[in-house]
C-alpha positions as a Markdown table, in Angstrom:
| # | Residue | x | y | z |
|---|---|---|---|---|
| 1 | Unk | 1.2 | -25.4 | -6.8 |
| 2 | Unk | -2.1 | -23.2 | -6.5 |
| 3 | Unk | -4.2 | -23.6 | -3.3 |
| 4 | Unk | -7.2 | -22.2 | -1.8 |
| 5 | Unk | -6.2 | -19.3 | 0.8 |
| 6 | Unk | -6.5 | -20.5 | 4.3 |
| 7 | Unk | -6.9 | -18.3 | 7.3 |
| 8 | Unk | -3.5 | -18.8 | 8.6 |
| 9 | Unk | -1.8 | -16.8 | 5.4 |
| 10 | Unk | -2.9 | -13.6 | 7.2 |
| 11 | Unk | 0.5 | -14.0 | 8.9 |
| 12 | Unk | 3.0 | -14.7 | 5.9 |
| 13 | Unk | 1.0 | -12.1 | 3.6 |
| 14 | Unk | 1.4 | -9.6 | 6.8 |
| 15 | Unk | 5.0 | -10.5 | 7.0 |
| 16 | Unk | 5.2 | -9.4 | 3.6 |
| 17 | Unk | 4.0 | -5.8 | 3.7 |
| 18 | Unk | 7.0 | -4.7 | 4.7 |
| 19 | Unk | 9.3 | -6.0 | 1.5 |
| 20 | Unk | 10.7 | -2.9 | -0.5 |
| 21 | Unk | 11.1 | -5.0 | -3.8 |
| 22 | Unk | 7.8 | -6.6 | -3.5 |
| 23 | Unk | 6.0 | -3.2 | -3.5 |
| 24 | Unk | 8.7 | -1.5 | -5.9 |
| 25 | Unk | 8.0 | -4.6 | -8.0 |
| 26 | Unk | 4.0 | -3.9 | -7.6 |
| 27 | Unk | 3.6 | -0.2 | -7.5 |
| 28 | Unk | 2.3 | -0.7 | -3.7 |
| 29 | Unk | 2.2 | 3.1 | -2.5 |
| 30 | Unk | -0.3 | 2.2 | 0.0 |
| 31 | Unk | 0.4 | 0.9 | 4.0 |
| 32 | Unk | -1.8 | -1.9 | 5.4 |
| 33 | Unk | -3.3 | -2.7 | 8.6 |
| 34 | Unk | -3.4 | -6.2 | 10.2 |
| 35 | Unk | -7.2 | -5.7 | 10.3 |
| 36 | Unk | -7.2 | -4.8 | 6.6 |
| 37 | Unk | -4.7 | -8.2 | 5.6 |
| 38 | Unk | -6.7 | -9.9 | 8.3 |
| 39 | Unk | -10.4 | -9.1 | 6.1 |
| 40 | Unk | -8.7 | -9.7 | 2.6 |
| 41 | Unk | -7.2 | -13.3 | 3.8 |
| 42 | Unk | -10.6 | -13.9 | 5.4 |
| 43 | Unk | -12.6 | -12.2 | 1.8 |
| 44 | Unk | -10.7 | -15.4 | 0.0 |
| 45 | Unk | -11.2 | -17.8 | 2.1 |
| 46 | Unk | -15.0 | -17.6 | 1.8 |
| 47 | Unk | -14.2 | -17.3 | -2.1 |
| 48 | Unk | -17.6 | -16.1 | -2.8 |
| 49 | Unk | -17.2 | -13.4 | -5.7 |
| 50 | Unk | -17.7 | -14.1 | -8.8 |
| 51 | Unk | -15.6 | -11.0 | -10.4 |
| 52 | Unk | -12.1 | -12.9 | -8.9 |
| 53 | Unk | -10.2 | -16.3 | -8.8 |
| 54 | Unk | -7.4 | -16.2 | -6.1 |
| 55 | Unk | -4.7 | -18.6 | -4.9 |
| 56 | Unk | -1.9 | -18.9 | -2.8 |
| 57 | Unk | 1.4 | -19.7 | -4.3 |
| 58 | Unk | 3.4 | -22.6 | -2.6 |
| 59 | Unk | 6.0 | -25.3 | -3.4 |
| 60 | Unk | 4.8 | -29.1 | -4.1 |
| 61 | Unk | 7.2 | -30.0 | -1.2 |
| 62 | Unk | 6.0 | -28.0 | 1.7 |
| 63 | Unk | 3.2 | -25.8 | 2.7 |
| 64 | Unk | 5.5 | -22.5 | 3.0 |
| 65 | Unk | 3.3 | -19.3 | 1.5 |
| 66 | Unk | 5.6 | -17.6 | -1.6 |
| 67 | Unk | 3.1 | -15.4 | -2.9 |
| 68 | Unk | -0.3 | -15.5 | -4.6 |
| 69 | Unk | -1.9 | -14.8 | -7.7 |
| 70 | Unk | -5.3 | -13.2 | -8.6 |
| 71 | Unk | -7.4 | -13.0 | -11.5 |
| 72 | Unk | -9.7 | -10.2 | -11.0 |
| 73 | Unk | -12.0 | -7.5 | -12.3 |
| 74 | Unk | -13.8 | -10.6 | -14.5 |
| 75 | Unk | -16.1 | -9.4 | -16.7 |
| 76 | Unk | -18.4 | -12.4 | -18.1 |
| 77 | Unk | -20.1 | -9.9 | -20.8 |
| 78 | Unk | -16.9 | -9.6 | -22.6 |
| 79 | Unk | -15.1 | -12.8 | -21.6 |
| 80 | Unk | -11.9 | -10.7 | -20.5 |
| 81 | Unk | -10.2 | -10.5 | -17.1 |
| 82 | Unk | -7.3 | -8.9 | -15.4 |
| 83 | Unk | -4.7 | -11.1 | -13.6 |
| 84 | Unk | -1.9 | -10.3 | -11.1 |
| 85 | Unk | 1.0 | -11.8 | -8.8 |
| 86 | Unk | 2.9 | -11.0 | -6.4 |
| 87 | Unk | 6.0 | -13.4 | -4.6 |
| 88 | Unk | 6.5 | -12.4 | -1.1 |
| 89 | Unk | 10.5 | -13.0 | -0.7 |
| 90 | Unk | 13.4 | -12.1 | -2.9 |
| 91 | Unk | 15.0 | -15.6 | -2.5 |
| 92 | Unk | 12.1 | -17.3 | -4.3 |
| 93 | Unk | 12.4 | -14.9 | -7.2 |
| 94 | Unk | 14.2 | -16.6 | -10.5 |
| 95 | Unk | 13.2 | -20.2 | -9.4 |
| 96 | Unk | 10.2 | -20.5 | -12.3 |
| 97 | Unk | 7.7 | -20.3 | -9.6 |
| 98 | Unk | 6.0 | -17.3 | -10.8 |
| 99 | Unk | 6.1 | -18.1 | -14.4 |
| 100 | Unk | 4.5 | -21.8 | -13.4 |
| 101 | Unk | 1.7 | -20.1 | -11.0 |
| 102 | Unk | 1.0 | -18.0 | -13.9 |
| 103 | Unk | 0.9 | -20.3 | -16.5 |
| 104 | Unk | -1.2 | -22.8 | -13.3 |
| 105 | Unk | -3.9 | -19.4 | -13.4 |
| 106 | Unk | -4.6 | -18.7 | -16.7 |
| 107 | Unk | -5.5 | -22.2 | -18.0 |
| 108 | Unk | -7.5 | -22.4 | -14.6 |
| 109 | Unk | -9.0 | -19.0 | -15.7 |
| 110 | Unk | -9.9 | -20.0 | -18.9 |
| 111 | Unk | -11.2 | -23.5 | -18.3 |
| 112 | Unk | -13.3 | -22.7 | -15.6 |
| 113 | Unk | -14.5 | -19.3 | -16.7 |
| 114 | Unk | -14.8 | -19.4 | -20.2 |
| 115 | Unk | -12.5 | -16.6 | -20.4 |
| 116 | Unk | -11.1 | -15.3 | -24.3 |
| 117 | Unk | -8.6 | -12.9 | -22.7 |
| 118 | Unk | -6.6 | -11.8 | -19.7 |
| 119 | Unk | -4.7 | -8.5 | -19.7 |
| 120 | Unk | -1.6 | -7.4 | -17.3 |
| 121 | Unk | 0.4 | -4.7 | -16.5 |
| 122 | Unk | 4.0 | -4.9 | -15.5 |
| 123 | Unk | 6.2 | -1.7 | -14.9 |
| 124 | Unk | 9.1 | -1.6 | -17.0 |
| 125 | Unk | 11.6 | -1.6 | -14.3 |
| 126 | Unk | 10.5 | -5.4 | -14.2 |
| 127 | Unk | 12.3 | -7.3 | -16.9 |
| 128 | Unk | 12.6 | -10.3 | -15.6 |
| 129 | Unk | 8.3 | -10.5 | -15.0 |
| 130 | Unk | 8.4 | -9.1 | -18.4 |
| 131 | Unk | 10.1 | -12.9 | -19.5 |
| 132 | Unk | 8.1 | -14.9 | -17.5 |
| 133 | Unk | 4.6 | -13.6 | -18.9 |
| 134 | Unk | 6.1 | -13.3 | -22.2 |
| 135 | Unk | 6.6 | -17.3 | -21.6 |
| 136 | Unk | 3.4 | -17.8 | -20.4 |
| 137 | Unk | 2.2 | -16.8 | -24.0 |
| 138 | Unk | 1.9 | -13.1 | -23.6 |
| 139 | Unk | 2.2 | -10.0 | -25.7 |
| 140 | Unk | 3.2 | -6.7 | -25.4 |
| 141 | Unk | 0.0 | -4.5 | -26.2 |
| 142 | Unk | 0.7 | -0.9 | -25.4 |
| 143 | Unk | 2.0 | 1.2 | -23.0 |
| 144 | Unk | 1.0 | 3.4 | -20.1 |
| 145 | Unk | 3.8 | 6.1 | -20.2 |
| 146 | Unk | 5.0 | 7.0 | -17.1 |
| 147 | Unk | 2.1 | 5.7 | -15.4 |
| 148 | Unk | 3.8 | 4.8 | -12.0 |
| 149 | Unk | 5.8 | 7.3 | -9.8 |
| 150 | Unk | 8.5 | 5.6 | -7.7 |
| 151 | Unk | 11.5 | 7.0 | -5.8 |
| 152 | Unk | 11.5 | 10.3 | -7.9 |
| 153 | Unk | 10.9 | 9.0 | -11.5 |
| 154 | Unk | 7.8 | 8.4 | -13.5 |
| 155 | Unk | 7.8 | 4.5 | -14.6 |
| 156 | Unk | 6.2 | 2.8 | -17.7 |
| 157 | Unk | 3.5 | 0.4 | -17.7 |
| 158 | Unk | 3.5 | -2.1 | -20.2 |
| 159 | Unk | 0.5 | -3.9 | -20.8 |
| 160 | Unk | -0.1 | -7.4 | -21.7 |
| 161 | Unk | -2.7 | -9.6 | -23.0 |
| 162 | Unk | -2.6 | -13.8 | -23.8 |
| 163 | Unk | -5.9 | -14.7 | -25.8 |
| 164 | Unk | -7.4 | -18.1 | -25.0 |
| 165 | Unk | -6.2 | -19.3 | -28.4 |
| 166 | Unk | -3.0 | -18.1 | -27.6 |
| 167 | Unk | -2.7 | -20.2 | -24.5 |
| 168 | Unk | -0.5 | -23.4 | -24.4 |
């Protein structure tokens, strides 16, 4: 399920800085502060920008934190918005959960903010992402040649679009 960030995800999102994959998986470069998780956590709760829609990923069955999922950089002129996601442990990768958030988002994006398109990007090292948005209803656009630079080698980014007529 999708639920409104509370203040006490400061901690699990925290926890998660430190995951390799997660940041390999997300281009992360950058290091974090408790102040600066503390402020972002904090920025959601009060959910009062217009330009984003953010959730916290978490099973129906219990109220553990496995990730979260942003639309952002909303741009009501053209209809069009940028979404993102990010699970917080490798265990919980594979189980449908990102592909469900995702598919959760983007019908809440376009229903409540009359969006006609939301665009990705996803690095190629990430086939198993690429399956899940492809799922979700969306398609390969372009690419961003060697757009990411991880452990020594320049990475493709593929971008990725689902139109709201597209959606399912």
């Amino acid at each position: 399920m999708l639920r409104p960030f509370r203040a006490e995800d400061a901690q699990p999102l925290w926890d998660s800085m430190d995951n390799e994959t997660t940041n390999r998986l997300t281009g992360t470069h950058g290091t974090f502060t408790r102040e600066m998780i503390d402020g972002y956590v904090q920025r959601q709760v009060a959910a009062d920008d217009e330009s984003r829609i953010s959730f916290i990923i978490a099973p129906l069955d219990d109220s553990r934190v496995l990730g979260e999922v942003v639309v952002n950089e909303i741009d009501m002129d053209n209809h069009c918005a940028s979404i993102r996601i990010a699970l917080f442990d490798e265990a919980e990768f594979g189980k449908g959960y990102g592909s469900e958030a995702m598919r959760l988002m983007v019908g809440h994006a376009f229903e409540t903010r009359n969006l006609h398109r939301i665009e990705l990007e996803v690095y190629a090292f990430n086939p198993r992402a690429i399956r899940a948005y492809e799922k979700v209803g969306f398609v390969r656009e372009g690419v961003r040649r060697d757009a990411l630079y991880w452990d020594g080698e320049y990475v493709d980014a593929i971008i990725m679009s689902i139109l709201r007529n597209e959606w399912h």
